[in-house]
Structure formats: C-alpha cells, structure tokens
ROVOLUM-323940 format. One line per field, with one value per atom (N, C-alpha, C): residue number from 0; residue in one letter; y, x, z. Coordinates in Angstrom, 3 decimals, padded with zeros to 6 digits. Atoms other than C-alpha are relative to their C-alpha. Example, Ala and Ser with C-alpha at 12.3 -4.5 7.8 and 13.67 -1.06 7.14 Angstrom:
// residues 2
seq 0,0,0,1,1,1 $
type A,A,A,S,S,S $
north -001.190,-004.500,001.200,-001.190,-001.060,001.090 $
east 000.890,012.300,000.900,-000.820,013.670,-000.770 $
up 000.000,007.800,000.000,-000.060,007.140,000.730 $
// end
This chain:
// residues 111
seq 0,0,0,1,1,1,2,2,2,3,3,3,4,4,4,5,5,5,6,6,6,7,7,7,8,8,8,9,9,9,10,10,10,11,11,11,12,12,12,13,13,13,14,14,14,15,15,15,16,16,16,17,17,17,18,18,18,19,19,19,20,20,20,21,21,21,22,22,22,23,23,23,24,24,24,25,25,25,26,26,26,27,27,27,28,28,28,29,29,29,30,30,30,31,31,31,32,32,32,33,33,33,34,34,34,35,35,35,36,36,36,37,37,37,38,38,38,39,39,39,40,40,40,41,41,41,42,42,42,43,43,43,44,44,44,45,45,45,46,46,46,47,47,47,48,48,48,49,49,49,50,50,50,51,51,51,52,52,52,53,53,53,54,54,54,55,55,55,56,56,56,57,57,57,58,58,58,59,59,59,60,60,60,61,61,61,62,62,62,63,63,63,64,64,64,65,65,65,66,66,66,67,67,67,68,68,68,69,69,69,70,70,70,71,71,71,72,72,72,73,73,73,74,74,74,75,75,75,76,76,76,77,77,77,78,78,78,79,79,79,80,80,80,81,81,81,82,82,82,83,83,83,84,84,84,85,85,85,86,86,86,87,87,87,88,88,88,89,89,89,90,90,90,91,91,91,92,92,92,93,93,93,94,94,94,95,95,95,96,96,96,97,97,97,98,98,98,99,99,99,100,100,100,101,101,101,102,102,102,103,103,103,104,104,104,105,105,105,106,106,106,107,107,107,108,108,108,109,109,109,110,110,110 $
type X,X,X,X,X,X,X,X,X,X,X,X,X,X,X,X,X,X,X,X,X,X,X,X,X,X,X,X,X,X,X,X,X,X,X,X,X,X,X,X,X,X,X,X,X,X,X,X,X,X,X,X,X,X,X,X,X,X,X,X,X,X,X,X,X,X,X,X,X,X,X,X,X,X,X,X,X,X,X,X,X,X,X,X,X,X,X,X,X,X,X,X,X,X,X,X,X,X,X,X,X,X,X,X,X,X,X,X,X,X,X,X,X,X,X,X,X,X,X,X,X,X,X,X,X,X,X,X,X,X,X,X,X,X,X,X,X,X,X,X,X,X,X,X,X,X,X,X,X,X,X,X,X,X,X,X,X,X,X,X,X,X,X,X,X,X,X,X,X,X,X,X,X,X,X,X,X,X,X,X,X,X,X,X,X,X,X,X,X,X,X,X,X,X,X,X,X,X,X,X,X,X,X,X,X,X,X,X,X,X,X,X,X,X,X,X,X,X,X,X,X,X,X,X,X,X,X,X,X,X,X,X,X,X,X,X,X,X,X,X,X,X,X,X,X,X,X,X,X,X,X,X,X,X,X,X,X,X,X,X,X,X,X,X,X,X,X,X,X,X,X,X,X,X,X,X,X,X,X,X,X,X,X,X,X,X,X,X,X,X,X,X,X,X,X,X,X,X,X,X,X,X,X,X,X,X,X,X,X,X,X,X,X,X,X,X,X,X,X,X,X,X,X,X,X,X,X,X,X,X,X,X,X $
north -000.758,084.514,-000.916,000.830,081.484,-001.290,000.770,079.150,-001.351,000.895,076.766,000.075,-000.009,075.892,000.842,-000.337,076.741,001.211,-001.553,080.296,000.737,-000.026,080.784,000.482,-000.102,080.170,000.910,-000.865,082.021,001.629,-001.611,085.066,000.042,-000.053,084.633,000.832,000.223,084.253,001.821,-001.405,087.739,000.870,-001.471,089.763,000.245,-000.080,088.538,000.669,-000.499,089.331,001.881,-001.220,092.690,001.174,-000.529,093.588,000.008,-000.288,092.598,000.794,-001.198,094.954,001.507,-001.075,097.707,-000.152,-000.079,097.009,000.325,000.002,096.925,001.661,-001.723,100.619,000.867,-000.388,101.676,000.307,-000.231,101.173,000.585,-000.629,102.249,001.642,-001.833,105.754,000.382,-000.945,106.495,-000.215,-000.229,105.700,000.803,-000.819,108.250,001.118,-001.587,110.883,000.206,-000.179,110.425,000.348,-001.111,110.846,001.489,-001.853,113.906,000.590,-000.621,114.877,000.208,000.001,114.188,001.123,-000.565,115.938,001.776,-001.439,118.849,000.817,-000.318,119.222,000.339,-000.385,118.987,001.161,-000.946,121.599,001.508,-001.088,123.861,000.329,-000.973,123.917,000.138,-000.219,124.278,001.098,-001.545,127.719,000.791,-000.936,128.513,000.221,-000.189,127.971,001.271,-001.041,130.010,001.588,-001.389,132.944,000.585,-000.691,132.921,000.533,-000.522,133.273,001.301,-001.254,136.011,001.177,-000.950,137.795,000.408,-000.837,137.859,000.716,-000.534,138.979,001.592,-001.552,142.080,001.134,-001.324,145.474,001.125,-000.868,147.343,-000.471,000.291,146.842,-000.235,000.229,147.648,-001.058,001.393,144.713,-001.469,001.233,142.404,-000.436,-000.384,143.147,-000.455,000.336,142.683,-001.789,001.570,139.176,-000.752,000.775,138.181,000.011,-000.023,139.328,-000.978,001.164,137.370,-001.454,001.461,134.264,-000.090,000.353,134.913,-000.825,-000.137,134.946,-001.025,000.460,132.734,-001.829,001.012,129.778,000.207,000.561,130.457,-000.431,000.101,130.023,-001.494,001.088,126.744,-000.982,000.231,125.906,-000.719,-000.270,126.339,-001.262,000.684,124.732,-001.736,001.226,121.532,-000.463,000.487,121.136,-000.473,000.930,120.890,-000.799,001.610,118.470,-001.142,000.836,116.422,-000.324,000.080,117.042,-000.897,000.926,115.795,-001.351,001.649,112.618,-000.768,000.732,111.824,-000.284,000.415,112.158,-001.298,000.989,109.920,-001.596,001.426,107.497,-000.902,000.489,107.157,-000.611,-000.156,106.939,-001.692,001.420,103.855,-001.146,001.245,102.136,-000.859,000.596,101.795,-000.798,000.441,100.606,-001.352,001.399,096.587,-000.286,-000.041,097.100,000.177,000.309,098.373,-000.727,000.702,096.313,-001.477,001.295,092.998,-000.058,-000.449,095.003,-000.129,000.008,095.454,-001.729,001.578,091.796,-000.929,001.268,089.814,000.728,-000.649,092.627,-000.543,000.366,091.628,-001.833,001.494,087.917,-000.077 $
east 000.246,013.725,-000.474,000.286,013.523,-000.698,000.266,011.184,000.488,-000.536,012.797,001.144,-000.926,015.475,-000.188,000.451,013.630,-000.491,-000.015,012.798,000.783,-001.586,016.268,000.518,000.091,016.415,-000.955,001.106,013.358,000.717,-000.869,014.890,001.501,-001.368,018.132,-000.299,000.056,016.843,-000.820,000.799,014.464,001.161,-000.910,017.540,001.138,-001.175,019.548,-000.969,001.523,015.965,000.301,-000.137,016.196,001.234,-001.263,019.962,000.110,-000.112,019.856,-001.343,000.095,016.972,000.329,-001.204,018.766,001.174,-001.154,021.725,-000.684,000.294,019.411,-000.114,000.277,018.075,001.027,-000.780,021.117,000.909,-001.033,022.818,-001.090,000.359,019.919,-000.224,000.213,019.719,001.052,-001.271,023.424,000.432,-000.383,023.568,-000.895,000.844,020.489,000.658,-000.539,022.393,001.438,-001.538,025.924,-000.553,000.424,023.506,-000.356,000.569,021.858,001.194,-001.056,025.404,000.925,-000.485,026.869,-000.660,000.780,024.139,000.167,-000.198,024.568,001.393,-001.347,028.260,000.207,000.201,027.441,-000.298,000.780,025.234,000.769,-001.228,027.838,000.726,-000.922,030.276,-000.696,000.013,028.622,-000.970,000.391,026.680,001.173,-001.466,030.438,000.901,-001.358,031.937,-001.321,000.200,028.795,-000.053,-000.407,029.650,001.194,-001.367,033.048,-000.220,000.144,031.885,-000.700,000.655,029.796,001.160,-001.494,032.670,000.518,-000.655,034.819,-000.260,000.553,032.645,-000.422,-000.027,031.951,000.442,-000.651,032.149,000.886,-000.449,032.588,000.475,-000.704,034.097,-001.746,001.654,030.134,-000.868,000.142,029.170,000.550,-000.534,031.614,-000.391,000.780,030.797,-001.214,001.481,027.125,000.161,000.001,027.733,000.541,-000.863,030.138,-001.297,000.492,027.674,-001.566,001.329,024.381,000.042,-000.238,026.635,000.302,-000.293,027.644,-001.519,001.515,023.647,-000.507,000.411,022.808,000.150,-001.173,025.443,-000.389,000.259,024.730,-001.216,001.776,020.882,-000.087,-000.134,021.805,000.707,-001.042,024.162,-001.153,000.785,021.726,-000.770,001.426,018.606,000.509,-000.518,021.052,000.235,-001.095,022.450,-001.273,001.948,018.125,000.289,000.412,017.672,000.987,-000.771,020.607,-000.695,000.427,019.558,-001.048,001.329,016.212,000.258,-000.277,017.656,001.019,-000.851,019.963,-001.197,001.094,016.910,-000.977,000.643,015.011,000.755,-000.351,017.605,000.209,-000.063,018.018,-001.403,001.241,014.139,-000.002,000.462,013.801,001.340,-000.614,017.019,-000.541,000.255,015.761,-001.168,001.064,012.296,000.235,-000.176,013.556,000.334,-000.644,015.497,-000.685,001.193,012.504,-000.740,000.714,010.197,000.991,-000.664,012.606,000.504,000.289,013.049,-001.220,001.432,009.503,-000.628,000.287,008.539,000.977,-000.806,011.512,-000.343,000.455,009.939,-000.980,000.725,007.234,-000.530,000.515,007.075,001.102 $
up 001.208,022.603,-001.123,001.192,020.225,000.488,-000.287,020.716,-000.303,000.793,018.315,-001.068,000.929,016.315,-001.854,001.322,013.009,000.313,-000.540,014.805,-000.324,000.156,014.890,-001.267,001.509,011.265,-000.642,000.350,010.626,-000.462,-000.604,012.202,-000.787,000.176,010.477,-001.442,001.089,007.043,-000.311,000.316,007.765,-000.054,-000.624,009.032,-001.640,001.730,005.278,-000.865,001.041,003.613,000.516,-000.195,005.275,-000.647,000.866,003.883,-000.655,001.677,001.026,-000.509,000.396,000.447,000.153,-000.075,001.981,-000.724,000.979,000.289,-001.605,001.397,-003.079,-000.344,000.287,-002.669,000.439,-000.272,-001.134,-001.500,001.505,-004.631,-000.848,001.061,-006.595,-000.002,-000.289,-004.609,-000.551,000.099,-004.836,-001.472,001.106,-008.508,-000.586,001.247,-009.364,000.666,-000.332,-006.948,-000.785,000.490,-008.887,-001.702,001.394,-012.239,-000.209,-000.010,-011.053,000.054,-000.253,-009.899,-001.639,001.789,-013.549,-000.643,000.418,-015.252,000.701,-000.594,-013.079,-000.059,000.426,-013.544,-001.539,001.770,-017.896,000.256,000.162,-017.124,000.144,-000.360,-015.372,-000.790,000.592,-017.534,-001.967,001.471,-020.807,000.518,-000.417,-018.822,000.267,-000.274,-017.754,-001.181,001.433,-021.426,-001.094,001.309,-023.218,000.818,-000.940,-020.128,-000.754,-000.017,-020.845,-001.689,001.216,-024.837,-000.268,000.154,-024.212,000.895,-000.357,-022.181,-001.243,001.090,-025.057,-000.744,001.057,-027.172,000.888,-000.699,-024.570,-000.835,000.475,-026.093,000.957,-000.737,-023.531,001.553,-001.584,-019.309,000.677,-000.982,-018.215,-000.740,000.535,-020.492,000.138,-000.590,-019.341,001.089,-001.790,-015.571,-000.280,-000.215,-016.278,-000.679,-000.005,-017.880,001.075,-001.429,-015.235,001.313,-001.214,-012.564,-000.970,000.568,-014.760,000.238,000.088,-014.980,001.846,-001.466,-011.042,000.751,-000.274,-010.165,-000.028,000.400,-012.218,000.804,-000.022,-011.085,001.553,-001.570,-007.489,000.244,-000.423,-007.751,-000.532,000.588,-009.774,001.119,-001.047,-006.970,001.306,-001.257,-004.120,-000.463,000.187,-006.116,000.104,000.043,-006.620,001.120,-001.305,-003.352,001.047,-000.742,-001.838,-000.471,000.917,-004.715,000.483,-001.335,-002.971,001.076,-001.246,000.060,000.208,-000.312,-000.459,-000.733,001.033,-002.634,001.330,-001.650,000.790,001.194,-001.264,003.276,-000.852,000.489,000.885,-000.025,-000.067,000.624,001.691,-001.522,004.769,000.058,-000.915,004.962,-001.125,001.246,002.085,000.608,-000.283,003.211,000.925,-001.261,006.702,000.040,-000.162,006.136,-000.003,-000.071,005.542,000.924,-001.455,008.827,000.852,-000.962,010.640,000.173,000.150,009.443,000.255,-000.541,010.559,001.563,-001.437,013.962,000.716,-000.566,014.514,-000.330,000.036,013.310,001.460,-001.132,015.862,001.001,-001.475,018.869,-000.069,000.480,017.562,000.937,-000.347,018.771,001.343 $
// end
C-alpha cells in the first residue's frame, strides 16, 4: 500500500486534513440548525401569547373557537414548513460533512 515511509505520512497527514474539515462544517451546520431552531421557538411563542390575547379578548364562544382553530392552522403549517427546513439543513449537513472524507477515500484508492 505504501510505497514509502513519507507515503505513510502523506496519507496520515490527508486523513487529519480530512477531519478536521469535517469536524469544521460539522460545527458550523449544527450551530445554524440550533439558530434556526431558536428563532423558530421566539416565533412560536410570541404567535401563541398574541392567540392567547386575542382569546381573551373574544366576545363571543364562536369567536373564541374560530381564533383557537386560526391559531391551531396556523401553528401546524408553521410546524410542518419548519420541520422540511430541518430536514433539508440535516441532509445538507451529511452531504458537506462527507465530502473531505470522500475526497481522502478516493485520493488513498486512488494510488
């Protein structure tokens, strides 16, 4: 496999080169998914505190009901749309970690 000692080394020094950029985007994905995740949690409850303000203020039972069911609607479609946007911020981060790892796979098959 190694023609030489400094091969050896070669190959060593690619496979640390390779981790530590996986390790780099590894931390910079999961700190923009714990912002989006922040941001999305603000968002929740200051739509769930001006629900519950428009409740009280309800005149009537078929006014309450219709806010309750606006803010239900509303909160699941917010729910859903967040949980893709995840989704697609997790498949992105598998596909970017791996590329330093392939590319140090395919280079040492490579020779």
């Amino acid at each position: 496999m190694f023609k030489s000692f400094e091969d050896m080394q070669k190959f060593g020094k690619d496979q640390i080169e390779a981790a530590t950029a996986a390790s780099t985007t590894l931390t910079k994905s999961v700190q923009q998914i714990a912002t989006e995740s922040t941001e999305f949690s603000k968002k929740s409850l200051e739509t769930a505190a001006a629900a519950f303000e428009k409740l009280i203020g309800a005149k009537s039972l078929d006014s309450a009901i219709q806010v309750q069911t606006d803010y239900a609607k509303s909160s699941y479609e917010a729910f859903v749309a967040q949980n893709k946007k995840l989704g697609e911020m997790y498949a992105g981060l598998a596909k970017e970690v791996f590329k330093p790892v392939e590319a140090a796979v395919a280079k040492a098959q490579a020779k």
